[in-house]
N, CA, C and O atoms as CSV, one atom per row, in Angstrom:
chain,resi,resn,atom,element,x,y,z
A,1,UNK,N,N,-1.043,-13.055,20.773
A,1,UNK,CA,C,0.064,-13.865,21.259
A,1,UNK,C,C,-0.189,-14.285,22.712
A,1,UNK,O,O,0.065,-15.384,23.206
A,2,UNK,N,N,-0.728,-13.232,23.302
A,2,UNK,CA,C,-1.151,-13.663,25.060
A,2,UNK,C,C,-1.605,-14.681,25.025
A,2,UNK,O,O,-1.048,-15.684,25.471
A,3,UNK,N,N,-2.990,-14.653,24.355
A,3,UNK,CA,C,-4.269,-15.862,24.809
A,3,UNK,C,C,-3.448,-17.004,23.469
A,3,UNK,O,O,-3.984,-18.112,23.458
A,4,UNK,N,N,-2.420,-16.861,22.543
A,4,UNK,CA,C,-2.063,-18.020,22.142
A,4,UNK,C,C,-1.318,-18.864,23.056
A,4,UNK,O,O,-1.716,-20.016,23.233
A,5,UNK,N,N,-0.163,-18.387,23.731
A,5,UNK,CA,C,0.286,-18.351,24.778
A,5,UNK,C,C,0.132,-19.179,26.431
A,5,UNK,O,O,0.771,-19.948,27.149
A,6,UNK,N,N,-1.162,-18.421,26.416
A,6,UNK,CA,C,-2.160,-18.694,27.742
A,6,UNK,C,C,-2.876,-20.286,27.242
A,6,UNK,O,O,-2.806,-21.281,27.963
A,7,UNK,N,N,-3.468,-20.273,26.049
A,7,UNK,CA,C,-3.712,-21.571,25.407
A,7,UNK,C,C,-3.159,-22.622,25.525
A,7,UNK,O,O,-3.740,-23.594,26.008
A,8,UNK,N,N,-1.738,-22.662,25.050
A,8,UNK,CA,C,-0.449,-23.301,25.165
A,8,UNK,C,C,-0.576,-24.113,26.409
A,8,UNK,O,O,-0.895,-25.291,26.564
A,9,UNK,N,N,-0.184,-23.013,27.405
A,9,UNK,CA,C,-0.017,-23.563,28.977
A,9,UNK,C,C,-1.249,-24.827,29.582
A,9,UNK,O,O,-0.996,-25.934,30.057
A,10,UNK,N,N,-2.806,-24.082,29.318
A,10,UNK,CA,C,-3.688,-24.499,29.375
A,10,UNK,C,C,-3.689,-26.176,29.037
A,10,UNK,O,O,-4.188,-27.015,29.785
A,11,UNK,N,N,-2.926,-26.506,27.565
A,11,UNK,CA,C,-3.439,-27.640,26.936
A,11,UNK,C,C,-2.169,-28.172,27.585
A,11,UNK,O,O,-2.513,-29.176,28.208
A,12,UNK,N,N,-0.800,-27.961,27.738
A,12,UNK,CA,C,-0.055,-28.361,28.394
A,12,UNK,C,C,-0.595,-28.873,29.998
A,12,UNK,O,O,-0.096,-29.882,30.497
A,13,UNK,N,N,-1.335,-28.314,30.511
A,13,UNK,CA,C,-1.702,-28.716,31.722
A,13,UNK,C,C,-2.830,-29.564,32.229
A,13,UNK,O,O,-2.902,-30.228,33.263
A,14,UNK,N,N,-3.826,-29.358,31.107
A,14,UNK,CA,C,-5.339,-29.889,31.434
A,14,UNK,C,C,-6.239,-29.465,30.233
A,14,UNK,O,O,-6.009,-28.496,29.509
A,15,UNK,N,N,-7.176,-30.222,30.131
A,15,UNK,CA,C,-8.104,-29.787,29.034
A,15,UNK,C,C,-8.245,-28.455,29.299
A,15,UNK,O,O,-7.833,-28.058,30.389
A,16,UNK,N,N,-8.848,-27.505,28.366
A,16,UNK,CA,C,-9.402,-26.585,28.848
A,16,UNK,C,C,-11.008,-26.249,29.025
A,16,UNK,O,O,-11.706,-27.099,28.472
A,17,UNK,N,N,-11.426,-25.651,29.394
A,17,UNK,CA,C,-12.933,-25.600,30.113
A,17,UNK,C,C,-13.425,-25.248,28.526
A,17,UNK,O,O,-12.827,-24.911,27.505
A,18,UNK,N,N,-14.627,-25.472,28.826
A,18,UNK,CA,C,-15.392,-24.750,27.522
A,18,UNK,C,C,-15.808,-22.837,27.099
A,18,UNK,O,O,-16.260,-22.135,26.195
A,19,UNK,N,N,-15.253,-22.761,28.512
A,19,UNK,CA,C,-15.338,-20.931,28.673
A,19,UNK,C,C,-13.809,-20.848,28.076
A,19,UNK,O,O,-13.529,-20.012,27.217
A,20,UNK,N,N,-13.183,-21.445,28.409
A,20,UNK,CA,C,-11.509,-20.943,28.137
A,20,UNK,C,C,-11.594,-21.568,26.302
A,20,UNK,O,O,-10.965,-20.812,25.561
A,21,UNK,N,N,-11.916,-22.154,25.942
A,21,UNK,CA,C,-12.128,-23.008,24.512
A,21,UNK,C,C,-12.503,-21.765,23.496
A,21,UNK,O,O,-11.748,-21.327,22.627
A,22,UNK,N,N,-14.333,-21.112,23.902
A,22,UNK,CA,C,-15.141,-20.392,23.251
A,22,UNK,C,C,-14.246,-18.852,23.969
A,22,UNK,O,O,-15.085,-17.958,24.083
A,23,UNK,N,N,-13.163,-18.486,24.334
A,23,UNK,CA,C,-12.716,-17.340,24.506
A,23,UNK,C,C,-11.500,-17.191,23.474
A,23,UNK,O,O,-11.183,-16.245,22.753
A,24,UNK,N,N,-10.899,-18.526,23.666
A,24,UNK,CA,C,-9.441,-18.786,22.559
A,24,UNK,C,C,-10.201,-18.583,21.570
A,24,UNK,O,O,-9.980,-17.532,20.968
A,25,UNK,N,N,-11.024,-19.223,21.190
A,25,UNK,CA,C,-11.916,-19.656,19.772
A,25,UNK,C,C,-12.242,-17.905,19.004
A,25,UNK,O,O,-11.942,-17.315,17.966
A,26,UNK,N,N,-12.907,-17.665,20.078
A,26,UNK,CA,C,-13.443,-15.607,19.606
A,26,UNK,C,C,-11.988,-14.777,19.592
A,26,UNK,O,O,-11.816,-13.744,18.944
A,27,UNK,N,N,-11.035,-15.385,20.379
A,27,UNK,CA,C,-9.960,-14.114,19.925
A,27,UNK,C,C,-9.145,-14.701,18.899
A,27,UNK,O,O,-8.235,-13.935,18.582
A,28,UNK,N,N,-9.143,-15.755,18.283
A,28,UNK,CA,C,-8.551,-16.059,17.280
A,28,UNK,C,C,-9.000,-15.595,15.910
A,28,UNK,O,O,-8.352,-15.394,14.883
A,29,UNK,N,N,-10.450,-15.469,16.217
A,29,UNK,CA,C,-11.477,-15.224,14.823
A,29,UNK,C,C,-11.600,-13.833,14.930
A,29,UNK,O,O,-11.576,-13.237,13.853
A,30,UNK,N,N,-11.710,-13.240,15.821
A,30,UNK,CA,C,-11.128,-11.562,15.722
A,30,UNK,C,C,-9.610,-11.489,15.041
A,30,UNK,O,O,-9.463,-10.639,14.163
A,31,UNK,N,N,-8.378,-12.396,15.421
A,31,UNK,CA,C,-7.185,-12.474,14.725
A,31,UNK,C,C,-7.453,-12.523,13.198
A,31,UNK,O,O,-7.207,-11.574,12.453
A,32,UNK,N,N,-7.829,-13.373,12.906
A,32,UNK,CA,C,-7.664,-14.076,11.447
A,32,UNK,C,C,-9.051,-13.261,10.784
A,32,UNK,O,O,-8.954,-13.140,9.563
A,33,UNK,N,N,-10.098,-12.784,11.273
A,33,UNK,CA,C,-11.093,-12.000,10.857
A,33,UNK,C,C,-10.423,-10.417,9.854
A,33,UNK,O,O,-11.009,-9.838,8.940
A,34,UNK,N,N,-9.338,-10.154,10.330
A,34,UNK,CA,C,-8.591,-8.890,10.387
A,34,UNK,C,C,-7.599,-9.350,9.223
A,34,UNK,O,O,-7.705,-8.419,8.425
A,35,UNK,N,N,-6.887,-10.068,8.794
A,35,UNK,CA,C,-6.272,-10.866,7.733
A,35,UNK,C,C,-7.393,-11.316,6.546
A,35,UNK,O,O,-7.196,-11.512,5.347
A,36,UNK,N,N,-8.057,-11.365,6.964
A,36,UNK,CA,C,-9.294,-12.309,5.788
A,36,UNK,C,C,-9.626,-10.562,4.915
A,36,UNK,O,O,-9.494,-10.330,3.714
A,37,UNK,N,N,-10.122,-9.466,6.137
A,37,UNK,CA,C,-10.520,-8.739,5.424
A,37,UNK,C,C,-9.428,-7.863,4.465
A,37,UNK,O,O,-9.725,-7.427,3.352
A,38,UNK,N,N,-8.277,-7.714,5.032
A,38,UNK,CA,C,-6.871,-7.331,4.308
A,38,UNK,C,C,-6.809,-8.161,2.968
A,38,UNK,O,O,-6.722,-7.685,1.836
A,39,UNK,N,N,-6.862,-9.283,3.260
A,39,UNK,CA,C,-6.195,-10.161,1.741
A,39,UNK,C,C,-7.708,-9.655,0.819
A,39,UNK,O,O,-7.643,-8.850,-0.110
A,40,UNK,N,N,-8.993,-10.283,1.274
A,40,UNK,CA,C,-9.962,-9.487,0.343
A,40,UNK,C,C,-10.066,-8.276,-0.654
A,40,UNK,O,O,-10.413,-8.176,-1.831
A,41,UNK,N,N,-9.648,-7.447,0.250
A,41,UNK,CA,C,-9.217,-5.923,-0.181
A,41,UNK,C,C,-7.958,-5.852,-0.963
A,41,UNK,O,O,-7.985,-4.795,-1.594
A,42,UNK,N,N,-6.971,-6.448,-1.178
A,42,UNK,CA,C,-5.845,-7.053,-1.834
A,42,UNK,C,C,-6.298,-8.053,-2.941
A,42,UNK,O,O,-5.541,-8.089,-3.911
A,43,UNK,N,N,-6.818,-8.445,-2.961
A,43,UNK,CA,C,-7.762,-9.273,-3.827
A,43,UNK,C,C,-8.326,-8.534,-4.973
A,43,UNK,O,O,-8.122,-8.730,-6.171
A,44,UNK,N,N,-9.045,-7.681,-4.421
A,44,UNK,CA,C,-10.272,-7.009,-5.447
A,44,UNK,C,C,-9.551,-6.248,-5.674
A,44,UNK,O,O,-9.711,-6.127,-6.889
A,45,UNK,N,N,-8.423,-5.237,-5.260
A,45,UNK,CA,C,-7.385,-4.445,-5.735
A,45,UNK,C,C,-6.421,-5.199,-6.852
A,45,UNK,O,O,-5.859,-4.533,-7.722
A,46,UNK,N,N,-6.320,-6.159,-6.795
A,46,UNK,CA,C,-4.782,-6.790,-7.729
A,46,UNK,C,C,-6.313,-7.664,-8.904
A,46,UNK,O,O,-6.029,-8.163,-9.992
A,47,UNK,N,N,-7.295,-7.658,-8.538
A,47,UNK,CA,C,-8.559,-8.364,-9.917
A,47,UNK,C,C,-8.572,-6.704,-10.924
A,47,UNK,O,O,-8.242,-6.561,-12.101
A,48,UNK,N,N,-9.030,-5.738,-10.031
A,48,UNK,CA,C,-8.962,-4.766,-10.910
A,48,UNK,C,C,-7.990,-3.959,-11.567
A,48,UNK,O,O,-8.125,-3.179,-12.510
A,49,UNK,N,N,-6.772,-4.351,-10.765
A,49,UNK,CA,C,-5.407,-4.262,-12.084
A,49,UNK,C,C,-5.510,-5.250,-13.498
A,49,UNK,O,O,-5.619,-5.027,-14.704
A,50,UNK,N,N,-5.442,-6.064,-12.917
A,50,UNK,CA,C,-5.804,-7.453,-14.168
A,50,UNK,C,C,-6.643,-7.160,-15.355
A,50,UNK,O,O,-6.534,-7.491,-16.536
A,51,UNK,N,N,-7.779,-6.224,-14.512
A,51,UNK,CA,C,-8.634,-6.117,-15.784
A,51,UNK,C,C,-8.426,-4.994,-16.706
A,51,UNK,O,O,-8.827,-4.956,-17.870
A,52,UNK,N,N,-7.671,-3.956,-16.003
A,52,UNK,CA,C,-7.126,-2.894,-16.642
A,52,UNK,C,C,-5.996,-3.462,-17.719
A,52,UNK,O,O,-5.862,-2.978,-18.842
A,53,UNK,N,N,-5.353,-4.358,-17.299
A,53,UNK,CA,C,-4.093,-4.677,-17.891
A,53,UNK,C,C,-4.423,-5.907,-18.642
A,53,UNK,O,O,-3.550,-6.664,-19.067
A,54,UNK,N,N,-5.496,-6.071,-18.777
A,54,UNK,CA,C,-6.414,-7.462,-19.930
A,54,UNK,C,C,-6.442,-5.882,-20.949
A,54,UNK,O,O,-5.599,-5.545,-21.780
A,55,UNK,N,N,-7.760,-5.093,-20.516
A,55,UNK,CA,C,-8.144,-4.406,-21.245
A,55,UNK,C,C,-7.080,-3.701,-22.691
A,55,UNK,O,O,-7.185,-3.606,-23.914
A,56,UNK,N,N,-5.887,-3.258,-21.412
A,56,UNK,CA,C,-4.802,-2.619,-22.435
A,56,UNK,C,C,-4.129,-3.859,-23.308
A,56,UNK,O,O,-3.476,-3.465,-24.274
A,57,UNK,N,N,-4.177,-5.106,-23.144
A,57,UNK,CA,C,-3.656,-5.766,-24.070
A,57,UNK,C,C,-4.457,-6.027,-25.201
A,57,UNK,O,O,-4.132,-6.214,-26.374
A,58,UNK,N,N,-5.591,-6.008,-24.634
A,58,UNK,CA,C,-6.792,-5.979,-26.063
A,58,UNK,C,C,-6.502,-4.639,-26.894
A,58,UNK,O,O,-6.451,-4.741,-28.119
A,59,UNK,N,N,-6.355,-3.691,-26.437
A,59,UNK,CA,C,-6.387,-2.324,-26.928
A,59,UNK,C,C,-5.273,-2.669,-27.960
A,59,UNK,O,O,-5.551,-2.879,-29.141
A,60,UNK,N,N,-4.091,-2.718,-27.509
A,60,UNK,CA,C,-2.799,-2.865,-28.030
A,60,UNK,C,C,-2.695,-3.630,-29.053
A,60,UNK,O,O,-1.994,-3.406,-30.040
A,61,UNK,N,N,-3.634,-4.903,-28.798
A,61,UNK,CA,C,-3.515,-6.245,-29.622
A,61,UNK,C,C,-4.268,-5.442,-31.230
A,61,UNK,O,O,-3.838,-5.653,-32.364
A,62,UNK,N,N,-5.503,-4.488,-30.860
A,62,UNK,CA,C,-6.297,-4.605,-32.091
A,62,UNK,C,C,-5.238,-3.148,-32.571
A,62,UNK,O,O,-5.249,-2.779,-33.745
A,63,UNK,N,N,-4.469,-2.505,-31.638
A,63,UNK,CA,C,-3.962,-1.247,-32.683
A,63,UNK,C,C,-3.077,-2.093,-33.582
A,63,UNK,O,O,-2.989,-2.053,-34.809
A,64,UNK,N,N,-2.323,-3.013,-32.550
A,64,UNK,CA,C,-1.224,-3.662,-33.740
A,64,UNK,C,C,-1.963,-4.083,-35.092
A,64,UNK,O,O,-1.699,-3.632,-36.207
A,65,UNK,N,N,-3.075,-5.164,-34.742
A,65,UNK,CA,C,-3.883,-4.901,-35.893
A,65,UNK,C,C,-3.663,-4.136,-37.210
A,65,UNK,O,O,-3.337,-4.405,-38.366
A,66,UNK,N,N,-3.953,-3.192,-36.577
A,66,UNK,CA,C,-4.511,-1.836,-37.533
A,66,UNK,C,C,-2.695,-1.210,-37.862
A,66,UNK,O,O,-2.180,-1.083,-38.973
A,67,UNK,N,N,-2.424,-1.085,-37.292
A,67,UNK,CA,C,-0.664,-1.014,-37.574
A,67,UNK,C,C,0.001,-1.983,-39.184
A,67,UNK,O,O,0.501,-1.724,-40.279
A,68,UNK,N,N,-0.359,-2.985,-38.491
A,68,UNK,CA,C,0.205,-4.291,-39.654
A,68,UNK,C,C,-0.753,-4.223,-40.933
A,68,UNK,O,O,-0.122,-4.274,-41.989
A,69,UNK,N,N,-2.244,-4.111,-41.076
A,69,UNK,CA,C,-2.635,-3.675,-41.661
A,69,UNK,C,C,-2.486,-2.280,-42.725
A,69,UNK,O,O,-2.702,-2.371,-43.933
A,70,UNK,N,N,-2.170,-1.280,-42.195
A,70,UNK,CA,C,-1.416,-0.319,-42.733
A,70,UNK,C,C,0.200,-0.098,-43.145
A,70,UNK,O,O,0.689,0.933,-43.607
A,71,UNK,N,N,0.575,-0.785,-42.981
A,71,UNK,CA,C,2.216,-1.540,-43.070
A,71,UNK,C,C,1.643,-2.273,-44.782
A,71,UNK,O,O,1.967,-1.730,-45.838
A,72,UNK,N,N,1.253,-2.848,-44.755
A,72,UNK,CA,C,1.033,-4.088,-45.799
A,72,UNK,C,C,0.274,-3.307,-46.847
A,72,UNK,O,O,0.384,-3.604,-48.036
A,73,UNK,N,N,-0.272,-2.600,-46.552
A,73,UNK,CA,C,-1.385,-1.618,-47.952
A,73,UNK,C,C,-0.192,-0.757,-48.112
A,73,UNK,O,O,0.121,-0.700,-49.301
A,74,UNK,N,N,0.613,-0.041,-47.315
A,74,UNK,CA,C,1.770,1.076,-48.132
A,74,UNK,C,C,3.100,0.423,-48.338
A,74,UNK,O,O,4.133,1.046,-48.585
A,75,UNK,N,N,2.973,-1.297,-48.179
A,75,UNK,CA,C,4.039,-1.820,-49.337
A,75,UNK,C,C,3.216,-1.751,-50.399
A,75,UNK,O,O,3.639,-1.173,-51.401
A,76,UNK,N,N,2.248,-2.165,-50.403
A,76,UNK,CA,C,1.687,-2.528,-52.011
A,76,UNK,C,C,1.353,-1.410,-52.695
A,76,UNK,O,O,1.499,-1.500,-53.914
A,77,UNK,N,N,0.975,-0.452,-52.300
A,77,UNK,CA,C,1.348,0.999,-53.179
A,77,UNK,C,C,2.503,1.127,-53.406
A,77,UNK,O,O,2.845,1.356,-54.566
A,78,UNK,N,N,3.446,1.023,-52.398
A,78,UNK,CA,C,5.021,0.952,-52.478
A,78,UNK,C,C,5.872,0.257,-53.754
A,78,UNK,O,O,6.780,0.545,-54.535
A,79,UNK,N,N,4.948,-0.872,-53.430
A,79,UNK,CA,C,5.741,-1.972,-55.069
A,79,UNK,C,C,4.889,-1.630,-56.225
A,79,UNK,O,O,5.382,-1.682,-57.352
A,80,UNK,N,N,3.526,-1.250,-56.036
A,80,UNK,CA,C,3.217,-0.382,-57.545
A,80,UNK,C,C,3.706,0.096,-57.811
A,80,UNK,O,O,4.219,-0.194,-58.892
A,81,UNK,N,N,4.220,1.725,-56.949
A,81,UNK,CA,C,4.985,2.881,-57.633
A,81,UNK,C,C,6.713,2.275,-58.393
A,81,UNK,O,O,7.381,2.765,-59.303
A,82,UNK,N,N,6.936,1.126,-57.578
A,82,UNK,CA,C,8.147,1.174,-57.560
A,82,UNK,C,C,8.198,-0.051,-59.216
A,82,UNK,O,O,9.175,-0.004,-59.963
A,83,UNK,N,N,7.307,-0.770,-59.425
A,83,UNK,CA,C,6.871,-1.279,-60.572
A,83,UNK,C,C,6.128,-0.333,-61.973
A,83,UNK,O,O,5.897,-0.830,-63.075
A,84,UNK,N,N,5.943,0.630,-61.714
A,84,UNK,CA,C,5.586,1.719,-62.857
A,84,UNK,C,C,6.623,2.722,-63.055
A,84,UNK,O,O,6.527,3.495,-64.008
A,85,UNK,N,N,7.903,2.804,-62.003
A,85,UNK,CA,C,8.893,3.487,-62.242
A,85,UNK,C,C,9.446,2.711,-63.017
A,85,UNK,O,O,9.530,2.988,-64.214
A,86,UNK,N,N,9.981,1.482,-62.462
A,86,UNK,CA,C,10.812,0.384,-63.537
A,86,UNK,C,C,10.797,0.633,-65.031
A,86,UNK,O,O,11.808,0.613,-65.733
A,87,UNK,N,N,9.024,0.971,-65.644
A,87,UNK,CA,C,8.552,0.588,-66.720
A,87,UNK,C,C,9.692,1.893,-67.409
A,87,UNK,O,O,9.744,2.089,-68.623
């Protein structure tokens, strides 16, 4: 905030020198250097939820699968038995 600040005044008053330019310039990129590496790390943290939570929907997707599959074979034993009782 200082050297944003100090900047401010600077351009308000006069160009600024090329020492005062390449000093704003390095403490800004130390600023935003420190954010870049945060969101990164936030990044690769919230990709490897995603893939966990891809993974479990695949998981889920093929049990249902296998669920509905077994649902549908013990009706049809179901309506045999229940078609040889009839008889």
């Amino acid at each position: 905030m200082r050297e944003q600040k100090k900047m401010e005044q600077i351009l308000a008053d006069r160009t600024p020198t090329e020492a005062e330019a390449r000093a704003y310039l390095a403490c800004a990129r130390r600023y935003f250097t420190g954010f870049e590496r945060e969101a990164r790390a936030h990044l690769k943290h919230v990709d490897k939820e995603l893939e966990k939570l891809y993974q479990l929907q695949f998981n889920l997707t093929a049990e249902r699968g296998v669920a509905q599959r077994r649902v549908e074979a013990t009706q049809g034993v179901l309506s045999s038995i229940e078609e040889l009782d009839d008889r």
